[in-house]
Each structure stands twice: as structure tokens, then as C-alpha cells.
N, C-alpha and C positions, 0 to 999 in steps of 0.2 A: 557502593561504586567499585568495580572493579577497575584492576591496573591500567587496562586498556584504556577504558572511559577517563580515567583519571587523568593521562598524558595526552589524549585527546582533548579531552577538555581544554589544559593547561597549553599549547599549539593553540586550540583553536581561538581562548579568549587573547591570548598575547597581543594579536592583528598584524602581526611582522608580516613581513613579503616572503620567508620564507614559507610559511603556509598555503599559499597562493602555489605553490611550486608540487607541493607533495600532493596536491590534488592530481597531477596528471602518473602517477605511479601507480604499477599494478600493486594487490591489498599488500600483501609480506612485505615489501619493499615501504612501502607507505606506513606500515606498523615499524618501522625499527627506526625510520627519520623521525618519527614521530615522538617515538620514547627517547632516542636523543637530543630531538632537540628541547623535549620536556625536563631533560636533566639540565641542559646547559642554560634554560629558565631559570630551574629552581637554586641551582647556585651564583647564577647573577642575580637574582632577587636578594638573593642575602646582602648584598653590597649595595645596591640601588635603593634600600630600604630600608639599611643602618641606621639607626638612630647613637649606637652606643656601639664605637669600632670593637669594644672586648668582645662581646655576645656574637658582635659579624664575627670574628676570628673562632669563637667557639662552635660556630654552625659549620664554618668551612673543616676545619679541624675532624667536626662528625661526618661530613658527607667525605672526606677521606679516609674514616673508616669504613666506611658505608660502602664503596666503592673495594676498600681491600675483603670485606665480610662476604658481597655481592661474588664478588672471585670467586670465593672460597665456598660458593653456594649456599649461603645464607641470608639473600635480601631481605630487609625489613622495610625499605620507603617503596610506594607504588611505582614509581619510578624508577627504580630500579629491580623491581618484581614484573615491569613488564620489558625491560631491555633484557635482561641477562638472557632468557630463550632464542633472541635472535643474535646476541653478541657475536658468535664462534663463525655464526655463518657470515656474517658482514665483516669477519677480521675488526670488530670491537675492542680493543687491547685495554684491561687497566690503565695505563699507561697513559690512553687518550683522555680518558675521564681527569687522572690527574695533575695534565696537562692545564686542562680547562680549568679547575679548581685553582692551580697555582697562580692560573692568571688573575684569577677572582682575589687572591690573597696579594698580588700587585698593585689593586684599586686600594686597598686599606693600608697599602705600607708606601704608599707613592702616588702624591698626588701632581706632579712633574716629570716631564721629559727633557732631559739636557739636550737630544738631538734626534732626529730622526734613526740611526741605526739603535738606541734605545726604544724610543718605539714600536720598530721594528718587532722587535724583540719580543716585546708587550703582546706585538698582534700578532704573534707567530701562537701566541698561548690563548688565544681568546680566539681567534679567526684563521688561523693556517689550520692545527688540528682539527679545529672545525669545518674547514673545506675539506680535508683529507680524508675523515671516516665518512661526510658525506657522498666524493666521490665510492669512494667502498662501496656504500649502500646504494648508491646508484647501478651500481653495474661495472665499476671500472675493469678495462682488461690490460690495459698496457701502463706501464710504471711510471712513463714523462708524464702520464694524468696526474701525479702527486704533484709534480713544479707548476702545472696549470691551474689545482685546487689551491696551494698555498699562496701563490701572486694573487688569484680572484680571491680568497678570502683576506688578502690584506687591501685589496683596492676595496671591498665594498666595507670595510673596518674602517677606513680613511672616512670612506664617505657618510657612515655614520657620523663620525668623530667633525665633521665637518656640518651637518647636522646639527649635533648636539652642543653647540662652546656654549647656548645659553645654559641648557640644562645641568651640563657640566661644572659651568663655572657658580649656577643654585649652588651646588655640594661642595664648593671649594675647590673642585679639579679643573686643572687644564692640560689639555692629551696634544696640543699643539708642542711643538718640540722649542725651548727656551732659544736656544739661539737662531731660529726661526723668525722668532718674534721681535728679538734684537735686531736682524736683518732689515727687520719691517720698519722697528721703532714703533711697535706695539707694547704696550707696557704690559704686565698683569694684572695691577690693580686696574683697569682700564675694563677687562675683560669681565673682571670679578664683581665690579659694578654694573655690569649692563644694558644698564638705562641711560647713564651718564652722559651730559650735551653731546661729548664725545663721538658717541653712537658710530654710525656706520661711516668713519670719516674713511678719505682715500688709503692711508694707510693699514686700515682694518680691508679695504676691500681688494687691495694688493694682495697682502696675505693671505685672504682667502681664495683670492682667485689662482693664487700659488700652488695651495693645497687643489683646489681641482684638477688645474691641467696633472700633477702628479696624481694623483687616483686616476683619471682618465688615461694617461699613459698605462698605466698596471693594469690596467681592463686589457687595454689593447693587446699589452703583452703576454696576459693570463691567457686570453682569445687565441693567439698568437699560437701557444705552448698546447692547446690541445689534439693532441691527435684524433685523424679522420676517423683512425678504429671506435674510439671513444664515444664520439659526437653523438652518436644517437643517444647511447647509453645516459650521457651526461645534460642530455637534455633541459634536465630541473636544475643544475644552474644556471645553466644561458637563460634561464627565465629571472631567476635570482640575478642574472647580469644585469640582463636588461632590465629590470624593474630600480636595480642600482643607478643605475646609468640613468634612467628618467628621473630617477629623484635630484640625483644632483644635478641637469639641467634644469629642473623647475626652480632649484635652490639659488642656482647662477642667473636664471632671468630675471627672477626676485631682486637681485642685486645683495644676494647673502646677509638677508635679515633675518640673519639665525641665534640674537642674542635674545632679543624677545619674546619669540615663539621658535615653536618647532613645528616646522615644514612637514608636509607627508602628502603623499598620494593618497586618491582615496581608494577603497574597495573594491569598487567596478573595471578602475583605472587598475590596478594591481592586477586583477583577473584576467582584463583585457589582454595586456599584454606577455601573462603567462598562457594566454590560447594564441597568440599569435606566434608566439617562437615556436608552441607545439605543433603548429600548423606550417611556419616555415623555416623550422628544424634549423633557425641561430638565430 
């Protein structure tokens, strides 16, 4: 298997709505989102997959050299034997790789948020840099696209995170911000049980209806933030948007039975609506 097929693969079996998006890119372009977002797979997999936090910490630790070797023109993971060719021309920096890493090293050393500007923070290393190389790769030409990429990848980071509290709270994590939850008069244990009579009581669905309208504002404001020059260019994530954007309405009609199960669109529904922003350009 070559590099390529390798990070193809690794995109295509994932089923994220990011994939749905890099279909509508010409090939180059669609080869360099591809092997990025194959890396930022393969280092969240480390954490998602833990069984023994020493071992996650020594994977991360190697894909940090792995990233400094890659620099230095020595890859050895397919993964980064198929980015490094196109790094220079997408402005790919070290720097963004160990960004992403560090965030990954975040999930193993913090399983709590005291506040939203912590957070924040969080999803500045998991989802800003990651909106940020991807506009690169899109086409970006004017510099306000960086504050349009970092607000979208923190609203659709929300929206995962809003998403995931069952899954989350499986692993022992909660990414909801503590005094947040106090606001509510949601407890933790409360969360970390998931099943519990408790369930979806008014208090849990305040909460989450809290976290929505805030992800939905930061859409609006990401939307807001991009420039006209841009818009075509940036295409693939207004599809990324909007596939965000439908998920957490489907999660809000549900009435956010997200401790249970995890919510998703399906497939066709995914494609759908990334042919329809291609066709009408937001």
C-alpha cells in the first residue's frame, strides 16, 4: 500500500463529514486535506483508544518526533510520507502538526474544563489549527480567512462536544465547562452515569440547549468573518458548515439524547448537502 492509498483509506473509512467536503476539490488539493486530516486521525486515535494513559503518552511523544524527523526530511509513518510533498506548498508548518498533538496530550492530562475560556483553549489545539491549515489548503487568499477558519472550527468542536457527553462521559471525560454545569445544577456524576432515572431531566436539556445556541452563534459569526475574495475558494467548509449545522439541529429536535447514543447523519444526507452548497456557493 502506498502512502497515498494509505491516508485515503484512513479519510475514507473514518465517515466524518469532513470527507464529504474534499470530494468537491481539484486532485492536489484533495491529496494534502487528505494526508492532513489522516494525521490528525492517527493522533486522536491514540487517545480515543487508550486503554493504558503511559503507552497514549508514549505514541504521542513519537508522533512528535515523527513530525520533528518529517521536517528534517526523514519520514517514516505513511502519513507523513504522503503530507510532507505537499506541506511547503499549502504553508504546512511543524508547528501546526504540533499544535494538534498537544491537544491530543490535553485529553490524557485533563479530563475537565473549569470554564469555557479553558476550553477554548482546548479547541484552539484540536479545531482552530485545524480549520486554519485547512483553509491554506483550500485556496485561502486574504488573511481575515484565519479568524473565519478558527471561530468555524471552534463552533463545529462545540458541536461535536455536544454530540459526544455520552461517549465522553464512557471514558470518564466531560468537555462541558464545570461551572457551566453548576449554572445548570447538573452534577457530574449525573453525567458519568448516563442511564440514570435522572436522564434527560429539564436541567440537562437547559444545558444543552445553552451549548447550542452558543455553537450556532459562532457559525454565524465564523459565516460572518469570511471574506467575499475567499468564498469560493473556501467552499469545502461551508459544506463542513452546513453538514455541522444539520447535525446539531437534528440533535435539538431529538430533544438532546446524546447520553445514550450518538446522533449522526447519514451518508447520502452528508453528500446531499455538500452538493448543495457546491451548487449554491454557501
Amino acid at each position: 500500500m502506498t502512502p497515498q492509498q494509505y491516508v485515503q483509506e484512513k479519510a475514507a473509512s473514518s465517515g466524518s463529514s469532513f470527507y464529504y467536503a474534499f470530494l468537491f476539490l481539484p486532485p492536489e488539493r484533495r491529496a494534502a486535506i487528505t494526508a492532513f486530516y489522516a494525521f490528525c486521525r492517527e493522533v486522536d486515535d491514540v487517545v480515543d483508544d487508550m486503554v493504558e494513559p503511559s503507552v497514549a503518552a508514549t505514541k504521542l511523544a513519537w508522533w512528535q518526533q515523527e513530525v520533528a524527523r518529517a521536517y528534517a526530511g526523514q519520514p517514516s509513518h505513511p502519513v507523513m510520507q504522503a503530507l510532507m510533498p505537499l506541506a511547503s506548498t499549502y504553508g504546512i508548518r511543524a508547528e501546526h502538526l504540533q499544535a494538534v498533538v498537544q491537544g491530543c496530550q490535553t485529553d490524557l492530562e485533563q479530563n475537565r474544563f473549569l470554564d469555557f475560556a479553558n476550553l477554548a483553549q482546548y479547541c484552539h489545539l484540536v479545531a482552530g489549527v485545524v480549520g486554519e491549515v485547512a483553509a491554506s489548503i483550500f485556496g485561502q487568499t486574504d488573511p481575515q480567512t484565519t479568524r473565519y477558519a478558527h471561530r468555524l472550527g471552534l463552533a463545529m468542536q462545540l458541536t461535536n462536544i455536544i454530540r459526544d457527553v455520552g461517549d465522553d462521559a464512557r471514558r470518564g471525560r466531560i468537555y462541558l465547562p464545570i461551572d457551566e454545569l453548576q449554572r445548570f445544577d447538573v452534577k457530574a456524576h449525573e453525567l458519568l452515569m448516563r442511564q440514570s432515572p435522572w436522564g434527560y431531566s429539564e436541567r440537562f436539556q437547559a444545558l444543552m440547549q445553552f451549548q447550542a445556541e452558543r455553537a450556532r452563534t459562532l457559525f454565524a459569526e465564523a459565516l460572518a468573518l469570511l471574506p467575499e475574495a475567499d468564498r469560493a475558494a473556501q467552499r469545502p467548509g461551508l459544506m463542513m458548515a452546513n453538514i455541522y449545522r444539520a447535525l446539531l439541529d437534528e440533535i435539538e429536535r431529538g430533544g438532546f439524547q446524546v447520553l445514550h447514543q450518538r446522533i449522526s447523519l447519514t451518508p447520502l444526507r452528508k453528500l446531499w448537502i455538500a452538493a448543495r452548497t457546491q451548487w449554491r456557493g454557501r
